[in-house]
KELO-943263 format. One line per field, with one value per atom (N, C-alpha, C): residue number from 1; residue in one letter; chain; atom name; x, y, z. Coordinates in nm, 3 decimals. Atoms other than C-alpha are relative to their C-alpha. Layout:
romar <- (NUM;...) .
palum <- (A;...) .
kedo <- (A;...) .
mifi <- (CA;...) .
px <- (X;...) .
py <- (Y;...) .
pz <- (Z;...) .
***
This chain:
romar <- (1;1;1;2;2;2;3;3;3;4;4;4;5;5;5;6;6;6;7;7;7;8;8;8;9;9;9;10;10;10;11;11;11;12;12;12;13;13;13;14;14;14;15;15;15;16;16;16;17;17;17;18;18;18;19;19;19;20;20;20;21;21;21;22;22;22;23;23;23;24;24;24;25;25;25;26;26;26;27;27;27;28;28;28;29;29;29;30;30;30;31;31;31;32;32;32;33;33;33;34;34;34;35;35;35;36;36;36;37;37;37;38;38;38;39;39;39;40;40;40;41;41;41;42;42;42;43;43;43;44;44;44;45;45;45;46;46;46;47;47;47;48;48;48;49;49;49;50;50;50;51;51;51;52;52;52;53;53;53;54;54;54;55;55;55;56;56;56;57;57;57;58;58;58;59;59;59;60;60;60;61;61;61;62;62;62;63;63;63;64;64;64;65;65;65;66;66;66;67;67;67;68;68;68;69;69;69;70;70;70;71;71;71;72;72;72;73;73;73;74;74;74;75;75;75;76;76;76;77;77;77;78;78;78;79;79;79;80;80;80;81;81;81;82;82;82;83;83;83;84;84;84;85;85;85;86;86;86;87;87;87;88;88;88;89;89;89;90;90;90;91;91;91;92;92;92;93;93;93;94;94;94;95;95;95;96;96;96;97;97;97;98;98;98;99;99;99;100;100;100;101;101;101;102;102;102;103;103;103;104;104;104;105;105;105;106;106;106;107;107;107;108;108;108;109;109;109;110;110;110;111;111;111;112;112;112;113;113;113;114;114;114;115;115;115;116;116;116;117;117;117;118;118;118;119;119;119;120;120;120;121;121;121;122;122;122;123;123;123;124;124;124;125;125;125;126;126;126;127;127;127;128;128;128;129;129;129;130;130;130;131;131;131;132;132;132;133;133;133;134;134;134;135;135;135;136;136;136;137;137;137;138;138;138;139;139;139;140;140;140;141;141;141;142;142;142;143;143;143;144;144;144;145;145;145;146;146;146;147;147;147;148;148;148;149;149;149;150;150;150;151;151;151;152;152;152;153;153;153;154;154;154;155;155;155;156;156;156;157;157;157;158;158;158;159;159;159;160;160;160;161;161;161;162;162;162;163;163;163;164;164;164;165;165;165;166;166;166;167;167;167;168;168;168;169;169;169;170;170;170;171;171;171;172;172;172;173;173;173;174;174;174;175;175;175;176;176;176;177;177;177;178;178;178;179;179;179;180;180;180;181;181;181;182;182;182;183;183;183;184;184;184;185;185;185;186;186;186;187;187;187;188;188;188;189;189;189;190;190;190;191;191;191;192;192;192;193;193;193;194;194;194;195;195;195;196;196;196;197;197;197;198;198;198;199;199;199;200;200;200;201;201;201;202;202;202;203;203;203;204;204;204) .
palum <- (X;X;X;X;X;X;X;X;X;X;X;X;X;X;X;X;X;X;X;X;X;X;X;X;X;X;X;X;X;X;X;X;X;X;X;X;X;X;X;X;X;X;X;X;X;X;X;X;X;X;X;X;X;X;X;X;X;X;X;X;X;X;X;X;X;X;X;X;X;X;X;X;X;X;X;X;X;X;X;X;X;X;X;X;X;X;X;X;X;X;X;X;X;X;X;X;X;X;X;X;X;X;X;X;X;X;X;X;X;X;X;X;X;X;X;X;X;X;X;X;X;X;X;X;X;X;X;X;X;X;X;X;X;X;X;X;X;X;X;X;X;X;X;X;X;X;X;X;X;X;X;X;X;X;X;X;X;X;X;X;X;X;X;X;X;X;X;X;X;X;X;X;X;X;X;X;X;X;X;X;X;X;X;X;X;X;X;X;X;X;X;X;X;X;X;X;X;X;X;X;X;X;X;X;X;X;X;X;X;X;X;X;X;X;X;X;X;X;X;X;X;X;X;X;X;X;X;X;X;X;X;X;X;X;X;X;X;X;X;X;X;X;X;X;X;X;X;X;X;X;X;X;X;X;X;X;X;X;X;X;X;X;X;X;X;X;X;X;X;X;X;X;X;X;X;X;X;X;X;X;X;X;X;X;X;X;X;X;X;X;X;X;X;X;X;X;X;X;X;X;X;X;X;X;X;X;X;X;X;X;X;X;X;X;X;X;X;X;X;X;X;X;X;X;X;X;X;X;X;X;X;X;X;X;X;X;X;X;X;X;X;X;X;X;X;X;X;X;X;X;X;X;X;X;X;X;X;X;X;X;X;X;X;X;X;X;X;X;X;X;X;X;X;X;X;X;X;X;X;X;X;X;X;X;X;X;X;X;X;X;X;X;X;X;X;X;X;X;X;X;X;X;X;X;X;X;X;X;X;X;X;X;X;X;X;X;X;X;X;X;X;X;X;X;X;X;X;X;X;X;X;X;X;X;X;X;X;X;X;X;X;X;X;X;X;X;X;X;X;X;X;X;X;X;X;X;X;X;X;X;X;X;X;X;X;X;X;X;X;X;X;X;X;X;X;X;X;X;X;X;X;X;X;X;X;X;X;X;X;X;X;X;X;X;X;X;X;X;X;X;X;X;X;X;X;X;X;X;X;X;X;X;X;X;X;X;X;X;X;X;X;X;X;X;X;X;X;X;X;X;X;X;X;X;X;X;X;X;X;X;X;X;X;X;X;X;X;X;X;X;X;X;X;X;X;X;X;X;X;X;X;X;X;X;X;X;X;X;X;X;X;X;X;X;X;X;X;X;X;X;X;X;X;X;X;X;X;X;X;X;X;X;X;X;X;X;X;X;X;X;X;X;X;X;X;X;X;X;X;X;X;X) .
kedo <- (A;A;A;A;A;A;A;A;A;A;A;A;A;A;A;A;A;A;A;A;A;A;A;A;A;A;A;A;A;A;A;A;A;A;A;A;A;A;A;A;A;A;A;A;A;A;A;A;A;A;A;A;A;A;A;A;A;A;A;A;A;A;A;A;A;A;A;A;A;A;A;A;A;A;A;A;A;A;A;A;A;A;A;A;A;A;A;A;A;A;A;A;A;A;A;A;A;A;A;A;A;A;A;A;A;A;A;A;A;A;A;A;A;A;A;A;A;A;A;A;A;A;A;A;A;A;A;A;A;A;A;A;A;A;A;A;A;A;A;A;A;A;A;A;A;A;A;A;A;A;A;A;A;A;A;A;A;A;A;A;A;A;A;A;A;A;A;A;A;A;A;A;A;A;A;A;A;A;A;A;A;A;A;A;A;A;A;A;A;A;A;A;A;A;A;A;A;A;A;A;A;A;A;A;A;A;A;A;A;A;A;A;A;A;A;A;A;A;A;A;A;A;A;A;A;A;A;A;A;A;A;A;A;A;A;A;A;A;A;A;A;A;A;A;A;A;A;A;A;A;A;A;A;A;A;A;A;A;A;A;A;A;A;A;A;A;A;A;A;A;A;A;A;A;A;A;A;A;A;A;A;A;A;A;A;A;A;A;A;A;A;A;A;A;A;A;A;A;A;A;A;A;A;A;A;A;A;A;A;A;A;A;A;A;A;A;A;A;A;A;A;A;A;A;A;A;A;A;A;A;A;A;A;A;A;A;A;A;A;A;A;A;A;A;A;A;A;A;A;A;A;A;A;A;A;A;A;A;A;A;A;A;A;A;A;A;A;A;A;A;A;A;A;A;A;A;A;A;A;A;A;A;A;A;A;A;A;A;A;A;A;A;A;A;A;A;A;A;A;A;A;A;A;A;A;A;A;A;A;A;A;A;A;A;A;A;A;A;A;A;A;A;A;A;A;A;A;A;A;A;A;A;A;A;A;A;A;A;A;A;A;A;A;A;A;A;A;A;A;A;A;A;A;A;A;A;A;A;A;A;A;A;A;A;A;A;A;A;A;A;A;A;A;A;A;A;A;A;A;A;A;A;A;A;A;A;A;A;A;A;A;A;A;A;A;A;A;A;A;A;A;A;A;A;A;A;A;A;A;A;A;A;A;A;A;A;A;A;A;A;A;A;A;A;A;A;A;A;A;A;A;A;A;A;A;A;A;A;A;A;A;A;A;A;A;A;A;A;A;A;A;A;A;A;A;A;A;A;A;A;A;A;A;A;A;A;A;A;A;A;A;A;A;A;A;A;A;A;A;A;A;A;A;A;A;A;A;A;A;A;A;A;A;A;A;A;A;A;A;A;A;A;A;A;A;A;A;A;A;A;A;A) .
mifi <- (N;CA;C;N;CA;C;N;CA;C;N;CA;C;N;CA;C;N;CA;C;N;CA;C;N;CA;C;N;CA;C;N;CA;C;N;CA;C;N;CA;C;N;CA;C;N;CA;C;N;CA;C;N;CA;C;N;CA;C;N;CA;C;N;CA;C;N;CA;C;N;CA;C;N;CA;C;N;CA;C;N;CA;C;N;CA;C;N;CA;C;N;CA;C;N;CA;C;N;CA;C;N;CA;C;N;CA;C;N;CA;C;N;CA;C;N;CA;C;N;CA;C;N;CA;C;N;CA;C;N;CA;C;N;CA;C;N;CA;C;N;CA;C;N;CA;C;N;CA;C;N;CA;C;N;CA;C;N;CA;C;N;CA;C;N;CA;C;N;CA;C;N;CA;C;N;CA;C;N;CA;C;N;CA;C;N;CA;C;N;CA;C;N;CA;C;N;CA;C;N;CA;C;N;CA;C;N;CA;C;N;CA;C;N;CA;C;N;CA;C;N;CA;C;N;CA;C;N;CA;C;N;CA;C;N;CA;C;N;CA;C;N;CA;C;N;CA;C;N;CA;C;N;CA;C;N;CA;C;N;CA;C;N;CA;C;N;CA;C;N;CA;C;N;CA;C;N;CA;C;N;CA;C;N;CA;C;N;CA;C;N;CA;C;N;CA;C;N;CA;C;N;CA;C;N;CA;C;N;CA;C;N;CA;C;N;CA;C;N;CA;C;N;CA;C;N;CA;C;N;CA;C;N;CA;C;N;CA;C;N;CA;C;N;CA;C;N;CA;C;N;CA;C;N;CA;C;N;CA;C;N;CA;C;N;CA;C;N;CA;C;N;CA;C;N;CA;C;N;CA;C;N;CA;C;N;CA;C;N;CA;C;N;CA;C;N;CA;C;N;CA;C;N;CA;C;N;CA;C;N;CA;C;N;CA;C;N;CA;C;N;CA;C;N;CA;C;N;CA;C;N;CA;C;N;CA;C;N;CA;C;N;CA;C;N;CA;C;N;CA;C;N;CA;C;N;CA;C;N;CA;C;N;CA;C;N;CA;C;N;CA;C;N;CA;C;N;CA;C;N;CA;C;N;CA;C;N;CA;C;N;CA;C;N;CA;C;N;CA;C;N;CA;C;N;CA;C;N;CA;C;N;CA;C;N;CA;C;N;CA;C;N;CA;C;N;CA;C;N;CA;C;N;CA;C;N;CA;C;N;CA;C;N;CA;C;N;CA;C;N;CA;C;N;CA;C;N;CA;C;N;CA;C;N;CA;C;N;CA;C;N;CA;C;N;CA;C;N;CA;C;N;CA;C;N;CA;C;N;CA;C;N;CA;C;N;CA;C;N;CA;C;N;CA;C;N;CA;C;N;CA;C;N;CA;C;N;CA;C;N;CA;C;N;CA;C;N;CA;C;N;CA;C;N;CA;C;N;CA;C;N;CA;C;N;CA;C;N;CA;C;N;CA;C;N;CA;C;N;CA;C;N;CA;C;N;CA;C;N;CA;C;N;CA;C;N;CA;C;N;CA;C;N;CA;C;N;CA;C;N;CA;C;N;CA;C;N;CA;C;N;CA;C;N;CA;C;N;CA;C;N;CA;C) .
px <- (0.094;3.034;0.036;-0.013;3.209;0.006;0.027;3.200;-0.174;0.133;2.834;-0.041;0.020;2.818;0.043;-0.043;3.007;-0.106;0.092;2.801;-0.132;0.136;2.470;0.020;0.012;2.607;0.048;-0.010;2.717;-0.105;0.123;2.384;-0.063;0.039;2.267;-0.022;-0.088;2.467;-0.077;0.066;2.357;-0.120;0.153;2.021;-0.007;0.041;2.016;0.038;-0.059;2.260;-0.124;0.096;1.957;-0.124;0.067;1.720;0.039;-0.038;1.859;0.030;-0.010;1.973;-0.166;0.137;1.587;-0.069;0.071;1.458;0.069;-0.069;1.719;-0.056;0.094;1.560;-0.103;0.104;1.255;-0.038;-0.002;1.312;0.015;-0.059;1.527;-0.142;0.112;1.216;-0.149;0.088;0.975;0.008;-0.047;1.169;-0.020;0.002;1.191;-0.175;0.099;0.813;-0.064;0.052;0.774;0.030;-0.034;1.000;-0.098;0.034;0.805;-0.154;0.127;0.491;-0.002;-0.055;0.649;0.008;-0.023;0.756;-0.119;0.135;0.415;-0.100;0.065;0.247;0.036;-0.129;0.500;-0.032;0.047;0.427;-0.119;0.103;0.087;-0.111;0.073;-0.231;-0.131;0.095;-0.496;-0.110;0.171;-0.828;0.014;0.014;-0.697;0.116;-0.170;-0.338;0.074;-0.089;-0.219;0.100;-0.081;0.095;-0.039;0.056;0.033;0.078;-0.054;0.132;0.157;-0.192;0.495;0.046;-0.068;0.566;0.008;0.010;0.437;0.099;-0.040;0.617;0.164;-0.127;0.956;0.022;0.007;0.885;0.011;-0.023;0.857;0.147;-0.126;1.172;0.084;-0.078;1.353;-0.016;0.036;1.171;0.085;-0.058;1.277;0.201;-0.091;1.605;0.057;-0.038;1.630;0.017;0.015;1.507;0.102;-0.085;1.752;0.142;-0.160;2.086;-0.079;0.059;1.891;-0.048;0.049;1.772;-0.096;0.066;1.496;-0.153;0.072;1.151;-0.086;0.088;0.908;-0.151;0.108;0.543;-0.108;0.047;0.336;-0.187;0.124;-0.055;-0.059;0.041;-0.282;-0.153;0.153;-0.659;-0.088;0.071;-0.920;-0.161;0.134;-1.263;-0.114;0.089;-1.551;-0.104;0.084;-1.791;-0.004;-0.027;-1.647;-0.123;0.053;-1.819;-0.168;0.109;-2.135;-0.055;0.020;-2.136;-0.036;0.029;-2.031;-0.138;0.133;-2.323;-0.133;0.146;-2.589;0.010;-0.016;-2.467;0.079;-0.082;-2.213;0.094;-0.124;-1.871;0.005;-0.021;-1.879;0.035;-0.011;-1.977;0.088;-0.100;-1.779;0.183;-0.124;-1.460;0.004;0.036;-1.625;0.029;-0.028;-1.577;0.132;-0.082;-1.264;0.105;-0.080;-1.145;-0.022;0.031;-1.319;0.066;-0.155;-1.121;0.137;-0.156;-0.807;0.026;0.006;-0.864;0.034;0.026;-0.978;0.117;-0.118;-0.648;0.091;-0.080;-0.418;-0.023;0.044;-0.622;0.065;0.000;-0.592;0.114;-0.135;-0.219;0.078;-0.082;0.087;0.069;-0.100;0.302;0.101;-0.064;0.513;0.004;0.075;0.339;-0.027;0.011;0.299;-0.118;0.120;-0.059;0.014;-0.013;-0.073;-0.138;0.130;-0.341;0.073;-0.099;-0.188;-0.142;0.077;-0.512;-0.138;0.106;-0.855;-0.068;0.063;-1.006;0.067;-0.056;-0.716;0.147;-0.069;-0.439;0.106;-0.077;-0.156;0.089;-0.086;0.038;0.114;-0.126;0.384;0.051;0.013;0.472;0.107;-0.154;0.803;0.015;-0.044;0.946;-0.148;0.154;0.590;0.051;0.021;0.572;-0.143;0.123;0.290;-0.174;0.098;0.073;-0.024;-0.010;0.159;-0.093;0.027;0.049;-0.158;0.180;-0.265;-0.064;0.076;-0.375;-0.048;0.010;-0.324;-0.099;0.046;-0.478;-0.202;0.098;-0.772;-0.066;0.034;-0.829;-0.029;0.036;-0.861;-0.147;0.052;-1.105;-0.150;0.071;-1.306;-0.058;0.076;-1.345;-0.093;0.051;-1.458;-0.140;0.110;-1.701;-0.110;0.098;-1.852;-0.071;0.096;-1.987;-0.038;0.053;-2.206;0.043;-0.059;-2.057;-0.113;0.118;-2.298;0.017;0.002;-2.300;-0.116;0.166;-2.566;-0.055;0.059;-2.830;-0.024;0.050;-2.867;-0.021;-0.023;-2.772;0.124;-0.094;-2.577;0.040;-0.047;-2.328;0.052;-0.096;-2.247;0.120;-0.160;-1.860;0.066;-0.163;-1.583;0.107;-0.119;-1.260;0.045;-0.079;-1.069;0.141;-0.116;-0.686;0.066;-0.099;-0.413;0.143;-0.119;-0.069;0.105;-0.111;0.274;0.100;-0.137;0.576;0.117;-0.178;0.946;0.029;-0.084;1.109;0.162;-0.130;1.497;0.038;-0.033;1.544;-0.103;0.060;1.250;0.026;-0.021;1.252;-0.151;0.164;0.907;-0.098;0.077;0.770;-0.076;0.083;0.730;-0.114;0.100;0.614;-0.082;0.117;0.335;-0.054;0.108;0.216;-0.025;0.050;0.236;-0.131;0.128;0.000;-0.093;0.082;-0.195;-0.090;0.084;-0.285;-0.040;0.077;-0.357;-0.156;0.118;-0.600;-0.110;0.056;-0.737;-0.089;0.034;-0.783;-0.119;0.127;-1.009;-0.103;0.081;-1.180;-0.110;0.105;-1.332;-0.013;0.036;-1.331;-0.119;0.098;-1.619;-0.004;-0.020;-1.470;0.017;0.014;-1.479;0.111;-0.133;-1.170;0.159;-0.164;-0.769;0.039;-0.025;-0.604;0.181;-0.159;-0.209;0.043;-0.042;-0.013;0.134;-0.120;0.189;0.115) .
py <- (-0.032;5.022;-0.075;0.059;4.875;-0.178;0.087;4.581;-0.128;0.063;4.553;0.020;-0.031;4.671;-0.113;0.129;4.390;-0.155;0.147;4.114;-0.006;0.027;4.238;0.005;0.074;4.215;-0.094;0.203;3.855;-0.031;0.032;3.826;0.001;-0.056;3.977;-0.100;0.090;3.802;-0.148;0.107;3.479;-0.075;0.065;3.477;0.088;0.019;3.578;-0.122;0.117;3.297;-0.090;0.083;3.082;-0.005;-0.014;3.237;-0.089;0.066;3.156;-0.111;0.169;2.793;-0.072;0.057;2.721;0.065;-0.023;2.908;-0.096;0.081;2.712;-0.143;0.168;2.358;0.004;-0.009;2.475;-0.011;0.045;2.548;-0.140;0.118;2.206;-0.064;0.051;2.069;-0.009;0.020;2.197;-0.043;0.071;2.095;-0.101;0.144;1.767;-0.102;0.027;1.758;0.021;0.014;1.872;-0.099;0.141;1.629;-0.085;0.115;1.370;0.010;-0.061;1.531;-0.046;-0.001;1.527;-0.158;0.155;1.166;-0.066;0.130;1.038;0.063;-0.013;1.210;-0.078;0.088;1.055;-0.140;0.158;0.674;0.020;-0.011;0.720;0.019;-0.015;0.644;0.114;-0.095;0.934;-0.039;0.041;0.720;-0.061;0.133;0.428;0.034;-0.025;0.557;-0.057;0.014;0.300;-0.025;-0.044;0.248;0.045;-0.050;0.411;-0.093;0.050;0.281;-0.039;-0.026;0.385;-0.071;0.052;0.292;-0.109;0.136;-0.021;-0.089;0.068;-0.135;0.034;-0.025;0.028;-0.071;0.073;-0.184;-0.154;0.115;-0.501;-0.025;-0.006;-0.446;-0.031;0.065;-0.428;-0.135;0.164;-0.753;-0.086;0.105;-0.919;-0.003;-0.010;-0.808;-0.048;0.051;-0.893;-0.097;0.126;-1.231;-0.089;0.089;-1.319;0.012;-0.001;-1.226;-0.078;0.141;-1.437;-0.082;0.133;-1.690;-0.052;0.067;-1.730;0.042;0.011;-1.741;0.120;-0.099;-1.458;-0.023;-0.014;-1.384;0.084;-0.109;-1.164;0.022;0.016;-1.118;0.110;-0.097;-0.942;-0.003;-0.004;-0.877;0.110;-0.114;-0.673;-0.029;0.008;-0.628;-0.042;0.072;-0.832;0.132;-0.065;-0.621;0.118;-0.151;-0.276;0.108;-0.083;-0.108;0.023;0.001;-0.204;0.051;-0.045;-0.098;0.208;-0.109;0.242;0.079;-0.033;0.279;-0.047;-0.012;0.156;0.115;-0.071;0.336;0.148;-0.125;0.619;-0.018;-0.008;0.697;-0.017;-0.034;0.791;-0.137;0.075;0.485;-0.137;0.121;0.294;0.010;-0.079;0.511;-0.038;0.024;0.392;-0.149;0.186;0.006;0.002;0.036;0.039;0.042;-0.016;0.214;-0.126;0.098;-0.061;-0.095;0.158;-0.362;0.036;-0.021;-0.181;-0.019;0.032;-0.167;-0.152;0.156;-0.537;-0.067;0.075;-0.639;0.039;0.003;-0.510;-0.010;0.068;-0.643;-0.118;0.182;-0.986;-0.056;0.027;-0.966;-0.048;0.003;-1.078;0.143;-0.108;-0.817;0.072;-0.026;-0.869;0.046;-0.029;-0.773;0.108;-0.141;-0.443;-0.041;-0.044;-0.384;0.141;-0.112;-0.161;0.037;-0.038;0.027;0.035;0.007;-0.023;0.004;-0.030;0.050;0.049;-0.014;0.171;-0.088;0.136;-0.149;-0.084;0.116;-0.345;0.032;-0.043;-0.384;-0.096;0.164;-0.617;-0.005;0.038;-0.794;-0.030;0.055;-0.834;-0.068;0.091;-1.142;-0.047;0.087;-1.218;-0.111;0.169;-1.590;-0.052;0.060;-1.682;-0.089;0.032;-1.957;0.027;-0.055;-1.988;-0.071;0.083;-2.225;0.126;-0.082;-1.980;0.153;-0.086;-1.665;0.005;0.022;-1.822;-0.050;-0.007;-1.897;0.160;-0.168;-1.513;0.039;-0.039;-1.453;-0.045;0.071;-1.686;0.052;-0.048;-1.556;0.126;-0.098;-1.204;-0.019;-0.014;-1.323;-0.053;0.093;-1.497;0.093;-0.133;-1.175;0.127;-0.160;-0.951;-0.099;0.049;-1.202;-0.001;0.022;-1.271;0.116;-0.127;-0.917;0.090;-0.103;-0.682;0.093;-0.138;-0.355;0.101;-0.109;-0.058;0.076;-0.078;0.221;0.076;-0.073;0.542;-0.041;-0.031;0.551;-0.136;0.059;0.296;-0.139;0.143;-0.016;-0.080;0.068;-0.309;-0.069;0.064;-0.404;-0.129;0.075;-0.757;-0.002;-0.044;-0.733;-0.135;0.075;-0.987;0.063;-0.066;-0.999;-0.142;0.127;-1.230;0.021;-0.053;-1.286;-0.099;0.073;-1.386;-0.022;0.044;-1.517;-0.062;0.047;-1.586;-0.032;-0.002;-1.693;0.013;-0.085;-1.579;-0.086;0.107;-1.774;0.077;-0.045;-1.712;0.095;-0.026;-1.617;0.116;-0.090;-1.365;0.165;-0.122;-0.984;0.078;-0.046;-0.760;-0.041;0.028;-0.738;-0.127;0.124;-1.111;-0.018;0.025;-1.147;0.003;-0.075;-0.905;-0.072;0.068;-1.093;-0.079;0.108;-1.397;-0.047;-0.074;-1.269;0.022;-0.063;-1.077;-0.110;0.082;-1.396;-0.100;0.057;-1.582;0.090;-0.069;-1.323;0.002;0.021;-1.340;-0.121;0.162;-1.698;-0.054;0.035;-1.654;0.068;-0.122;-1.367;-0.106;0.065;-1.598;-0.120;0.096;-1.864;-0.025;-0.015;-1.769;0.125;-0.106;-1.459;-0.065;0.026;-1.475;-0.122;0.062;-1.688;-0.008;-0.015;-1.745;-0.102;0.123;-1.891;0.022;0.006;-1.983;0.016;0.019;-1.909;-0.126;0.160;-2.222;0.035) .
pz <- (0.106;3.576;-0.127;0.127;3.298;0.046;-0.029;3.456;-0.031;0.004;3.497;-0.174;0.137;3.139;-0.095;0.107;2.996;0.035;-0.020;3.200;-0.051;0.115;3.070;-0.156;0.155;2.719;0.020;-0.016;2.813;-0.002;0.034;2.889;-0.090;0.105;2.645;-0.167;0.074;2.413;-0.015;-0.027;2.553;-0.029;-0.054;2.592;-0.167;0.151;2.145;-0.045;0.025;2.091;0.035;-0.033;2.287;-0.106;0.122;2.055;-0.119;0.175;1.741;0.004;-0.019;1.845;-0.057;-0.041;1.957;-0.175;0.130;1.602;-0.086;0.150;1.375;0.019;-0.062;1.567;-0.025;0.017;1.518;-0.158;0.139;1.138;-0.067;0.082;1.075;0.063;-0.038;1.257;-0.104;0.097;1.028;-0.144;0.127;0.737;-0.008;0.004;0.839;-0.023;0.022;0.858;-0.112;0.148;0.528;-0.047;0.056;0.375;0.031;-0.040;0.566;-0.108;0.067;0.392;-0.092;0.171;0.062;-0.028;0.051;0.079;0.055;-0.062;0.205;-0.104;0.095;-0.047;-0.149;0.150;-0.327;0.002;0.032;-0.220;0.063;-0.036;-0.058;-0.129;0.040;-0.234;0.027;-0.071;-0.150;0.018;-0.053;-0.166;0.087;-0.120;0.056;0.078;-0.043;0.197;0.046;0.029;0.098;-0.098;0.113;-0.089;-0.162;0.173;-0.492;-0.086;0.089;-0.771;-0.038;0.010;-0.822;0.079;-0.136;-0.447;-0.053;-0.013;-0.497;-0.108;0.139;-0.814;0.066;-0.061;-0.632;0.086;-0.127;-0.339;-0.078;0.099;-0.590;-0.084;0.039;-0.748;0.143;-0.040;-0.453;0.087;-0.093;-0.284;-0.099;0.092;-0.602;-0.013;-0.031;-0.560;0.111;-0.136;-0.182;-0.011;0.028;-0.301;-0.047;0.064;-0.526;0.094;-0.098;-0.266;0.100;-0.169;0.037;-0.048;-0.026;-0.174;0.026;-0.085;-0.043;-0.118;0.094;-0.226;0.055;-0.009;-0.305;-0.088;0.075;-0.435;0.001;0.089;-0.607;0.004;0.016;-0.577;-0.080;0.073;-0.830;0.031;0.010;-0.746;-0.039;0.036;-0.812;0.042;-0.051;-0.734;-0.093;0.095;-0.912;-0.046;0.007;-1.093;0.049;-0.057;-1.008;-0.096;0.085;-1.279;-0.018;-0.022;-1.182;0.092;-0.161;-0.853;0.017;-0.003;-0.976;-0.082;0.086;-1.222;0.071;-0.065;-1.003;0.149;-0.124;-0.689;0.007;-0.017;-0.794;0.055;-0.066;-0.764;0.108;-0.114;-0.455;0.088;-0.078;-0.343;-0.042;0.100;-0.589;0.107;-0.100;-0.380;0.161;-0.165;-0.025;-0.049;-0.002;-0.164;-0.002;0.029;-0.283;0.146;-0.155;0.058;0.113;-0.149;0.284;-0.069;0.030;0.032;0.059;-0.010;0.086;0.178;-0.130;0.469;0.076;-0.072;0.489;-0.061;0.040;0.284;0.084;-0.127;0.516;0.088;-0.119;0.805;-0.036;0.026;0.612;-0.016;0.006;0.540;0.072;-0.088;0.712;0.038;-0.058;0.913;-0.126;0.086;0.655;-0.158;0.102;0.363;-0.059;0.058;0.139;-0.118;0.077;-0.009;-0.052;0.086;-0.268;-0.135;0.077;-0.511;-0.161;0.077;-0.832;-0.185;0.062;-1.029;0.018;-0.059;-1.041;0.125;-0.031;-0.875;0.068;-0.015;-0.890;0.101;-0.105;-0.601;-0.025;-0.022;-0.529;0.111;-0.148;-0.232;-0.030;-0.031;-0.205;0.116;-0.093;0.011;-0.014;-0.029;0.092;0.080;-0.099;0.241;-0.015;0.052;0.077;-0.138;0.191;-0.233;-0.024;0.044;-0.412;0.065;-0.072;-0.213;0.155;-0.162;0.133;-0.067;0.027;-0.065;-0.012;0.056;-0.237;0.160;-0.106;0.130;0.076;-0.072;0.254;-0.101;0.084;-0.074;0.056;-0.045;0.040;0.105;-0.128;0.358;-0.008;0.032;0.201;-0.098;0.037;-0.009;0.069;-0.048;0.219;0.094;-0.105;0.473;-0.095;0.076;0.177;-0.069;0.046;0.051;0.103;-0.110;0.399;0.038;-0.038;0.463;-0.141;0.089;0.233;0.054;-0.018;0.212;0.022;0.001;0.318;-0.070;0.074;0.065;0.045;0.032;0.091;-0.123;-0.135;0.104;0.006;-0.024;0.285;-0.052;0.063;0.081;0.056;0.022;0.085;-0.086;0.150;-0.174;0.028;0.016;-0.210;-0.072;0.083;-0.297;0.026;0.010;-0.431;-0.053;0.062;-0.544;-0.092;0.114;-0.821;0.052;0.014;-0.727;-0.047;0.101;-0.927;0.061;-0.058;-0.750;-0.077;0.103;-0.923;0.090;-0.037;-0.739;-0.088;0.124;-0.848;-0.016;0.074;-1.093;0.031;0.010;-1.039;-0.095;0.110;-1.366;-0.043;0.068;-1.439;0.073;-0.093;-1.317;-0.015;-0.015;-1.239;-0.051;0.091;-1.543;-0.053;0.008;-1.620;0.147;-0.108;-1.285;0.003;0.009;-1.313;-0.121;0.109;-1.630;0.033;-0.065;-1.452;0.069;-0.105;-1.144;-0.088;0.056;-1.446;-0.076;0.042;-1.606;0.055;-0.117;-1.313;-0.010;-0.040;-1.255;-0.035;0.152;-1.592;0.010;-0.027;-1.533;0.121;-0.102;-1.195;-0.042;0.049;-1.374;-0.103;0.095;-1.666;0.064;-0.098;-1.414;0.062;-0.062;-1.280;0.130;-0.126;-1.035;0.165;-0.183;-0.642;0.026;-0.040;-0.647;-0.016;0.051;-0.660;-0.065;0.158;-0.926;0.048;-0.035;-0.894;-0.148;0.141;-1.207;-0.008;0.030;-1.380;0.014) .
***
């Protein structure tokens, strides 16, 4: 009797120990899916999902950083969408929010593998292009602008928006860090913008 008494509390025993293992896995499990939550909400853009602002500018720093220990050359793209403001005043947010999701789509279609598109303003986005100069970039750049020009965008009801984009490209100088960069790119941009739009401009 005391026998059988001790083996069903072994059992006993056992088969809680199993419990509580399988609940504490289950907890660290759902933790881990929060976190994952948490940090995809943190660099994640919510209209286009992809990278936000912050990310993107964190992700630029350390390219530029990578850059300078390997040596090896980097570059910077700044675009934005032609005539955003028009689009939303004849058609409505809404559909102003449906363009800016289908550019963001068709830029990371148009990208390399290697590449981080990012939404880094209303309108306006930018590529980070590593082992790119500025001739290799302004082609990716090209080729993005060339798929968003070729199709009218549908919008309700029932329209189509012709849509461009203006982009601005800087390669890294050794010597500069983000910030120039981004002015670089910014006045490239500037430069296709009073240019006449719908094209890429390389900065000097």
């Amino acid at each position: 009797m005391y026998l059988l008494v001790m083996t069903t509390a072994g059992v006993c025993l056992l088969f809680t120990t199993s419990l509580t293992v399988i609940a504490l896995r289950r907890s660290i499990a759902r933790e881990r899916t929060y976190q994952q939550e948490l940090r995809y909400i943190a660099q994640t853009d919510e209209l286009t999902g992809i990278a936000n602002r912050r990310e993107f500018l964190a992700a630029l720093n350390r390219s530029i950083a990578f850059a300078r220990r390997n040596q090896s050359e980097f570059s910077l793209a700044i675009f934005d969408i032609d005539h955003f403001k028009g689009i939303n005043d004849s058609y409505g947010h809404a559909a102003g929010d449906d363009v800016i999701r289908r550019v963001a789509k068709l830029a990371v279609g148009a990208v390399r593998a290697c590449d981080l598109v990012g939404r880094i303003g209303g309108e306006e986005f930018g590529i980070l292009l590593p082992n790119a100069d500025g001739q290799e970039a302004g082609a990716v750049c090209e080729r993005l602008r060339v798929a968003i020009h070729s199709q009218a965008m549908e919008v309700p009801p029932d329209s189509a928006v012709p849509v461009t984009i203006s982009s601005g490209v800087a390669q890294l100088d050794p010597i500069e860090n983000a910030n120039k960069l981004m002015e670089r790119a910014d006045r490239a941009l500037y430069e296709a913008k009073h240019g006449g739009r719908d094209q890429v401009r390389l900065a000097a």
